[in-house]
Each structure stands twice: as C-alpha cells, then as structure tokens.
N, CA, C and O of each residue as an XYZ file, in Angstrom:
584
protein
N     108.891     84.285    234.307
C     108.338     84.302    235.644
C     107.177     83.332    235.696
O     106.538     83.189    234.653
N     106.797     82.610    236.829
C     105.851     81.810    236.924
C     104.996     82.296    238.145
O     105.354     83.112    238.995
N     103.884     81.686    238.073
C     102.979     82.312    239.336
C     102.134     80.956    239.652
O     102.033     80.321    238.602
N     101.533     80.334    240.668
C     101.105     79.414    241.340
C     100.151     79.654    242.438
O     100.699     79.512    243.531
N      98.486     80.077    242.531
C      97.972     80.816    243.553
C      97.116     79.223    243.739
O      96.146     79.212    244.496
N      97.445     78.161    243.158
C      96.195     76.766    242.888
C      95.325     76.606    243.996
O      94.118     76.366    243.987
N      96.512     76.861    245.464
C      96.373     76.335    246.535
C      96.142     77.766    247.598
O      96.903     78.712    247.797
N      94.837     77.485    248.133
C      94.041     78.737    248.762
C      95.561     79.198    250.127
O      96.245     80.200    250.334
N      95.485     78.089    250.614
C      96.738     78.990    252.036
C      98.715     78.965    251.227
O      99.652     78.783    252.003
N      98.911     79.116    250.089
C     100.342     78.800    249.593
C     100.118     79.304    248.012
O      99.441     78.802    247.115
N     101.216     80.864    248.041
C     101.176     81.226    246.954
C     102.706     81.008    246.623
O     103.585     80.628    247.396
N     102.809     81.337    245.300
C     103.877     81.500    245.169
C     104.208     81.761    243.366
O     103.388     81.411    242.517
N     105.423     82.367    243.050
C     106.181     82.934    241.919
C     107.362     82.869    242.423
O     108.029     83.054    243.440
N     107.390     82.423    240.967
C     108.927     82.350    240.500
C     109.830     83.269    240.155
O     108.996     84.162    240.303
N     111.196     84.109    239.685
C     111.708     84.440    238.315
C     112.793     83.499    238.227
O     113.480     82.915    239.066
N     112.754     83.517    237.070
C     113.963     82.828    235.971
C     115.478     83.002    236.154
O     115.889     84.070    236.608
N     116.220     82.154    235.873
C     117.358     82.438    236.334
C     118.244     83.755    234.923
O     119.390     84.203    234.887
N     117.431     83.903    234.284
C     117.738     84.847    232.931
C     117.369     86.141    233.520
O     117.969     87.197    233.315
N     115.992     85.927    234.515
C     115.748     87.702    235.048
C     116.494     87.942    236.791
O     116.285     88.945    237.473
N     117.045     87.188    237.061
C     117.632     87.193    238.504
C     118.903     86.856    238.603
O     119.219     86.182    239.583
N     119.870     87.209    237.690
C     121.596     87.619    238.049
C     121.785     85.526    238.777
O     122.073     85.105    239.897
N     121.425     84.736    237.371
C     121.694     83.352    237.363
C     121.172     82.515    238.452
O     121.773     81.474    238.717
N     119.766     82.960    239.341
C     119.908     81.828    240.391
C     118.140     81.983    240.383
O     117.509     82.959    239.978
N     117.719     81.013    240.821
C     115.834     81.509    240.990
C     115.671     81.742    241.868
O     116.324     81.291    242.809
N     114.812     82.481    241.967
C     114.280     83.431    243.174
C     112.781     82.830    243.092
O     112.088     82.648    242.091
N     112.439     82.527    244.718
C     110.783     82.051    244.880
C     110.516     83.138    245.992
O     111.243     83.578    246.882
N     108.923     83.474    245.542
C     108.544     84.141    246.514
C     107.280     83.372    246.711
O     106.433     83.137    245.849
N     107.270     82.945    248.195
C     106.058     82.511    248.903
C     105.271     82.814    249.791
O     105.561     82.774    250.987
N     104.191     83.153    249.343
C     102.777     83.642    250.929
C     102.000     82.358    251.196
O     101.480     81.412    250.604
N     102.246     82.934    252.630
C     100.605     81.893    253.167
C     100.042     81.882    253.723
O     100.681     81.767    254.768
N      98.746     81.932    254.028
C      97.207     82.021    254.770
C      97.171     81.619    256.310
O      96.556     81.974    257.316
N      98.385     80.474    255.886
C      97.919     79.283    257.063
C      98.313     79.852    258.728
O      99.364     80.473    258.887
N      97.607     79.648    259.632
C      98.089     80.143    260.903
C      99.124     80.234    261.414
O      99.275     79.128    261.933
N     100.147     80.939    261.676
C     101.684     80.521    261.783
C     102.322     80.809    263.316
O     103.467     80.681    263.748
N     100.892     81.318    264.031
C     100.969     82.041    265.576
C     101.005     80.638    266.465
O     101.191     80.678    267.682
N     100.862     79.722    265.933
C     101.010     78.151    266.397
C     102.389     77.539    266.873
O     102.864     77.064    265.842
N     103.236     77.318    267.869
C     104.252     76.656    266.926
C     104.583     75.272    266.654
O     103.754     74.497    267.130
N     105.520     74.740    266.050
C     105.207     73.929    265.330
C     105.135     72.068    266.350
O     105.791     72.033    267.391
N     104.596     71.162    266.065
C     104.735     70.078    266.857
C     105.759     69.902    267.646
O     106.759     70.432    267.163
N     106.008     69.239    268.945
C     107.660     69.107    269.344
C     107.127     67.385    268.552
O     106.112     67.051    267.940
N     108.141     66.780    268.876
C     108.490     65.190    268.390
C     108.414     64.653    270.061
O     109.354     64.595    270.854
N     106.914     64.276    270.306
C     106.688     63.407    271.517
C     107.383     61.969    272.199
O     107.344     61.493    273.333
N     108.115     61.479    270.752
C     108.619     60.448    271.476
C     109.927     61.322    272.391
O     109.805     61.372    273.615
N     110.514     61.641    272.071
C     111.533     62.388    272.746
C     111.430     63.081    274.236
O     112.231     63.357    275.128
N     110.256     63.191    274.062
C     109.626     64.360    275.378
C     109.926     63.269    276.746
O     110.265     63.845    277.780
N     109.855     62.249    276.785
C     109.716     61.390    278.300
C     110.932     60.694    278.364
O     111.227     59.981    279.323
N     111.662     60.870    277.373
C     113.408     59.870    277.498
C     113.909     60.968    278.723
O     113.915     62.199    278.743
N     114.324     59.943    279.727
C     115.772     60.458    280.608
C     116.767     61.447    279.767
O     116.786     61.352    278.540
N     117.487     62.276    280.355
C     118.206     63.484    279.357
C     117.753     63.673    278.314
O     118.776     63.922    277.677
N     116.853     63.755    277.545
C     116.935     63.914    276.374
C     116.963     65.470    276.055
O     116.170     66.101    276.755
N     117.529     66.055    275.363
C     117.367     67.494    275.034
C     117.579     67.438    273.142
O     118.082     66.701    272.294
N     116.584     69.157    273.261
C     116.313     69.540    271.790
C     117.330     68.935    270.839
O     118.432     69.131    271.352
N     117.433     68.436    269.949
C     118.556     68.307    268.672
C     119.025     69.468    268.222
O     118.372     70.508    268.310
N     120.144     69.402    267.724
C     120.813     70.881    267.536
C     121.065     70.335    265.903
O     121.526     69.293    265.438
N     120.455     71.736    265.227
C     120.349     71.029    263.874
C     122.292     71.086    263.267
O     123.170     71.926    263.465
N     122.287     69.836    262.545
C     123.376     69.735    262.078
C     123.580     71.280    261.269
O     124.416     71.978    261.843
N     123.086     71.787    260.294
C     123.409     72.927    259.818
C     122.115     74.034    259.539
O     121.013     73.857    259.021
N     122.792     75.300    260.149
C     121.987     76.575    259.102
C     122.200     77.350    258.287
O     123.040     78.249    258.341
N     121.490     77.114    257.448
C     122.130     77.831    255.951
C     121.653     79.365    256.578
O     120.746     79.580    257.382
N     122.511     80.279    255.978
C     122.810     81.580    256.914
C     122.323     82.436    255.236
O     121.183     82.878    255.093
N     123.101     82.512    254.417
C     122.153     83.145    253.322
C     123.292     82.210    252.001
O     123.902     81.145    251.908
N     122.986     83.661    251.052
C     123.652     82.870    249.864
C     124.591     84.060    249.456
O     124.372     85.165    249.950
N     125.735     83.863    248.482
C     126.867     84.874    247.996
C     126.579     84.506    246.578
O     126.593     83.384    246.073
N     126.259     85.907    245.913
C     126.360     85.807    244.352
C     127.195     87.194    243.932
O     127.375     88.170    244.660
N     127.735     86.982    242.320
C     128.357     88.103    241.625
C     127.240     88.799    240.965
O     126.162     88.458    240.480
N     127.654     89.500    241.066
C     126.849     90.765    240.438
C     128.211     91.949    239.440
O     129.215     92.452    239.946
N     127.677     92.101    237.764
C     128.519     92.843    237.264
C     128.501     94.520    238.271
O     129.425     94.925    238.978
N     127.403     95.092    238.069
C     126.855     96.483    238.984
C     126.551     96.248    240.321
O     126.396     95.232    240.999
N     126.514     97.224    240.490
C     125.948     97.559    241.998
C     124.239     98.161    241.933
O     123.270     97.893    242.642
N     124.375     98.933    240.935
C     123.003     99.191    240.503
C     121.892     98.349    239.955
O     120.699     98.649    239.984
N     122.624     96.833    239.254
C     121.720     95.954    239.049
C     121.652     95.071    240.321
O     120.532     94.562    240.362
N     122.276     94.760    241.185
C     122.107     94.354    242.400
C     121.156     95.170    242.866
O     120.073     94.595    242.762
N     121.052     96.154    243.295
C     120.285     97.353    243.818
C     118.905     97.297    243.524
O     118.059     97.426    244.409
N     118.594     97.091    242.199
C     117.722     97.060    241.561
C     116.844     95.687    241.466
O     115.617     95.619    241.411
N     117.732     94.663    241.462
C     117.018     93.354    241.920
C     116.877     93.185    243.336
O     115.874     92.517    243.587
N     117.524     93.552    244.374
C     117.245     93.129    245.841
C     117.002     94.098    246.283
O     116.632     94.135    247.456
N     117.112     95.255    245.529
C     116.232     96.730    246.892
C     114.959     97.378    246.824
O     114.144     97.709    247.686
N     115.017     97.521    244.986
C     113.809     97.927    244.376
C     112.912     96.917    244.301
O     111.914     97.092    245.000
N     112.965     95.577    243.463
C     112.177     94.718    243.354
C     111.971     93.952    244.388
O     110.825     93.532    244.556
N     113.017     93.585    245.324
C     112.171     92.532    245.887
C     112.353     92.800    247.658
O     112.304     91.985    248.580
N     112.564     94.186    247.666
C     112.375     95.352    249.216
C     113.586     95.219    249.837
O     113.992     96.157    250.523
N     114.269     94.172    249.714
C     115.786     93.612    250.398
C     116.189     95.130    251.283
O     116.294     96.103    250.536
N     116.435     95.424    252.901
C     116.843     96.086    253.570
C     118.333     95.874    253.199
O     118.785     94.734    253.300
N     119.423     97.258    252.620
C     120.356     97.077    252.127
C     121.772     97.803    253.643
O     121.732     98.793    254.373
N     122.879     96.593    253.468
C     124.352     97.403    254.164
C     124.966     96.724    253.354
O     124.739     95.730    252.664
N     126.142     97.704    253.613
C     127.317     97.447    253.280
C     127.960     97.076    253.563
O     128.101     97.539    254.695
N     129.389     95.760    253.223
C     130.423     95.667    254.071
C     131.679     96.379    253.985
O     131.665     97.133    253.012
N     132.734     96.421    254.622
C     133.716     97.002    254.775
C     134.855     96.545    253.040
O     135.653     97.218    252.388
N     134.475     95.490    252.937
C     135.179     95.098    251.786
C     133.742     95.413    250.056
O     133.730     94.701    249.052
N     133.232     96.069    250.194
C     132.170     96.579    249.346
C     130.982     95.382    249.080
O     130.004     95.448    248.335
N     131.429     94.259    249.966
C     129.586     93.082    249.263
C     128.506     94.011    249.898
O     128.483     94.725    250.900
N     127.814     93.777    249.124
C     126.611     94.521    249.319
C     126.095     93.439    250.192
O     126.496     92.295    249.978
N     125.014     93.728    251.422
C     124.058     92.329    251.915
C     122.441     92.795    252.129
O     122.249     93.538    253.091
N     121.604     92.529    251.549
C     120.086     92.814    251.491
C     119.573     91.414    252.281
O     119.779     90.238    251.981
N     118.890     91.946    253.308
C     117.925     91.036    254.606
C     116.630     91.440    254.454
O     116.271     92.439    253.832
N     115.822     90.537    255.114
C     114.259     90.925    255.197
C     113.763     90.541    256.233
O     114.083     89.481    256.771
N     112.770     91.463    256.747
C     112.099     91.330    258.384
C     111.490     90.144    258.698
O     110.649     89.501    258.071
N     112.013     89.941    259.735
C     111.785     88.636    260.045
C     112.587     87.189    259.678
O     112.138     86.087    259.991
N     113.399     87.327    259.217
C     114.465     86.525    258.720
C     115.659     86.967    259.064
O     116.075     88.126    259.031
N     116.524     85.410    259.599
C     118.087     85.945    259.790
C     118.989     85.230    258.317
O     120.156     84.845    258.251
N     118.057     85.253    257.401
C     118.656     84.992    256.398
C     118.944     86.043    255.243
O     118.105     86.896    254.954
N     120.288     85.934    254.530
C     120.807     86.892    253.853
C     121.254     87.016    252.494
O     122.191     86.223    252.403
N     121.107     87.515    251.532
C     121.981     87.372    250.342
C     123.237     88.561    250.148
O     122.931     89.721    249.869
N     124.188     88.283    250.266
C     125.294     88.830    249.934
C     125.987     88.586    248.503
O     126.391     87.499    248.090
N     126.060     90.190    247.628
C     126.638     90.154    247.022
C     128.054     90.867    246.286
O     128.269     92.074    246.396
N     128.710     90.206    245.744
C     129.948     90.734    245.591
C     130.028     91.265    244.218
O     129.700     90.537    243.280
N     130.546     92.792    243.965
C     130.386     92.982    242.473
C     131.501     92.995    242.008
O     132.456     93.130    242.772
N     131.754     92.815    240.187
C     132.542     92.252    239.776
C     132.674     92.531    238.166
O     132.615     91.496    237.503
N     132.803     93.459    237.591
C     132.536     94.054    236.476
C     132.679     92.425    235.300
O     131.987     92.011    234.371
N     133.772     91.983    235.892
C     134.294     90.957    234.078
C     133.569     89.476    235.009
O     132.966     88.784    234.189
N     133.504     88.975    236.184
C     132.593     87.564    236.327
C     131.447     87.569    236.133
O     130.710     88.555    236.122
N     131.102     86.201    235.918
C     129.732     85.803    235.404
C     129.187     85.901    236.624
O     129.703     85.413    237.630
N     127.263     87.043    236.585
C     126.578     86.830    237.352
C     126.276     85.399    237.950
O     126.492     84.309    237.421
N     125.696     85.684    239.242
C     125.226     84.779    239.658
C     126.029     84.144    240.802
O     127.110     84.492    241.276
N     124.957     82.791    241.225
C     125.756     82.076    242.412
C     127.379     81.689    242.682
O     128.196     81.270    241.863
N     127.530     81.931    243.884
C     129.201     81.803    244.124
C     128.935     80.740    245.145
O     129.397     79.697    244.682
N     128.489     80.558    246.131
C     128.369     79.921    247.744
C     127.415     80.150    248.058
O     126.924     81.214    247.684
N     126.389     78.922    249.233
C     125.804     78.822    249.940
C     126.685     79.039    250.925
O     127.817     78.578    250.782
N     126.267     79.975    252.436
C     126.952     80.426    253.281
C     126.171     79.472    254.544
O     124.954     79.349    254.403
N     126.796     78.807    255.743
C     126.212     77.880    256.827
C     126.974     78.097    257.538
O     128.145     78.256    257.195
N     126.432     78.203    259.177
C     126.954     77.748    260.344
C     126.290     76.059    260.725
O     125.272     75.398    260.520
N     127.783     75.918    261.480
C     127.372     74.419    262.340
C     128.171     74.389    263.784
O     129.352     74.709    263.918
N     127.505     74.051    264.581
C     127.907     73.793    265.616
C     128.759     72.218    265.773
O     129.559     72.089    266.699
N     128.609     71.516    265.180
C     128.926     70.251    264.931
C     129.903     70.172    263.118
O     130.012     70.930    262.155
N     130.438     68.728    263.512
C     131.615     68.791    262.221
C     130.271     68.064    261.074
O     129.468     67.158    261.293
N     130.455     68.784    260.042
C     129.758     68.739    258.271
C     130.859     68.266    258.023
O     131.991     68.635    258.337
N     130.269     66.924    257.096
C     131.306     66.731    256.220
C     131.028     67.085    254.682
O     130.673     66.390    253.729
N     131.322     68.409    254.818
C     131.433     69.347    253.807
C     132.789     69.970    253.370
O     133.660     70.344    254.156
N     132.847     70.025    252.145
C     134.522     71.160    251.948
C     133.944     71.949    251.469
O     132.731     71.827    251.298
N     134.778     73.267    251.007
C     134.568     74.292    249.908
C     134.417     73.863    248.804
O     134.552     74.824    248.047
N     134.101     72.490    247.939
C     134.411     72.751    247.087
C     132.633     72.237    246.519
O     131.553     72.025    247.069
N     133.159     72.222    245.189
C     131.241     71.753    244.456
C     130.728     70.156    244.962
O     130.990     69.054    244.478
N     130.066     70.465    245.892
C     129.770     69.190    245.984
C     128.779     67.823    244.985
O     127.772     68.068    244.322
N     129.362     66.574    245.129
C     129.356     66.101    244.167
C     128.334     65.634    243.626
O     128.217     65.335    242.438
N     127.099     65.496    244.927
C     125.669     65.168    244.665
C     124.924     66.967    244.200
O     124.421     67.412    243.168
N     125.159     67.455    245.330
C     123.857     68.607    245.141
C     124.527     69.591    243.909
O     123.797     70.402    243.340
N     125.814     69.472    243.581
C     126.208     70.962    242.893
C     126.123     71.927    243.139
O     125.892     72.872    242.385
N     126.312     71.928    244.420
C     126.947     73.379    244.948
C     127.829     73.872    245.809
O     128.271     72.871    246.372
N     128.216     74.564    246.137
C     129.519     74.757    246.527
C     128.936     75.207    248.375
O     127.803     75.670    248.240
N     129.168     75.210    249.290
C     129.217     75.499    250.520
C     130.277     76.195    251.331
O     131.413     75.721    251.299
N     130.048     77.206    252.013
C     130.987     77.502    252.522
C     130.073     77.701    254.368
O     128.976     78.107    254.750
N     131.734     76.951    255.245
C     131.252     77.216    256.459
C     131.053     78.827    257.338
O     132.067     79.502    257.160
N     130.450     79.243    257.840
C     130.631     80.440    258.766
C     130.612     80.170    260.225
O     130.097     79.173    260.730
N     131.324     81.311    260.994
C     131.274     80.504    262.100
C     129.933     81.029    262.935
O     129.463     82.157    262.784
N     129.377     79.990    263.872
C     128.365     80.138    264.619
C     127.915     80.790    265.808
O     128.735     80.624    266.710
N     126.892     81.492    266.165
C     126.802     82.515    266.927
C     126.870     82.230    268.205
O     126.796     83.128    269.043
C-alpha cells in the first residue's frame, strides 16, 4: 500500500495489485472547493450553433473475477464501503455516493482474480472492439447509453 498526503488539497493511497483481487485501487481526497463548477471553454460560447460536446465516451465502471463472494465482499463492502446489489445472473455490483460509477464482479471459483473489462457507453461510433486493445492493454466493452 502506498500513501501520498505531500500535497495540502490532494490525498491519496494506493493498494497493490497483490492486496486487491489483481487491479490497483486509488483512493483520493481533496480540500479543494468543488461547489464551483468547472470552466466552460469560452471560445465556444459566441460561435453561431455551437452546443456542449458530447463526450466521445463514459467509462461506466469496471468487471473483475473474483474466486469468492466473500472476498469480493470483503474488499468492496467491508474495506472500501462499496453499497452492494445483486444481479439476476449472480455479479455482484458495489457503487458509491455520489458516483454513477461501478465495479461489477463476477465470481468464479477456478479463474484468475482480477480485471476482465472496462465497461463504456457512447453515444457516438468508438473505434473500439472487444478485444485487448493494442496500445492501452485493455480490453473494453461497449454498454448501451442512457
């Protein structure tokens, strides 16, 4: 585990991908005022039609294996508060307030813990497949958008 307080408004810790079922987990606080929101992009503001950009993608959460249900449980309910449901096909999914972001996991007695898919909606075409992609190394999967 690592810990990082250097910087007065931005904390943050780590764990290891050895104590977190193969993937790192960051947890970050911060000081800084957040009741603000954030700049718009002024050149944009006085163009004829111009409207908001619609972001090419949102990463929606992440899908990992988990051997137990109890070590899932135990890493996203106990340790790190994860609000827990269930799905109809048994993935477990732990959310946190204030976030529409999710980790879903699927258990699996004989696969190797850890990451399976980054999960995204897009309103627009990604040129993304299912498969590992070849720069970032990781695999993506689309969902559809709300």
């Amino acid at each position: 585990m690592g810990y990082d307080d250097s910087d007065p408004e931005w904390k943050e810790a780590f764990l290891h991908p050895r104590q977190a079922q193969g993937i790192v987990v960051q947890f970050a606080e911060t000081s800084a005022d957040s009741s603000s929101p954030p700049p718009r992009d002024e050149s944009r503001r006085h163009l004829p039609g111009a409207r908001e950009p619609v972001p090419a993608i949102t990463v929606l959460g992440l899908r990992l294996s988990a051997r137990s249900r109890e070590r899932a449980r135990t890493q996203w309910g106990a340790v790190l508060q994860g609000a827990r449901a269930e799905r109809a096909d048994g993935t477990l999914v732990y959310r946190w307030p204030g976030s529409f972001m999710y980790v879903a996991i699927e258990i699996d007695p004989v696969r190797d813990e850890g990451p399976l898919w980054i999960e995204y909606s897009s309103r627009r075409a990604v040129p993304l497949t299912d498969d590992l992609h070849p720069v970032l190394g990781a695999v993506f999967k689309r969902r559809p958008a709300d």
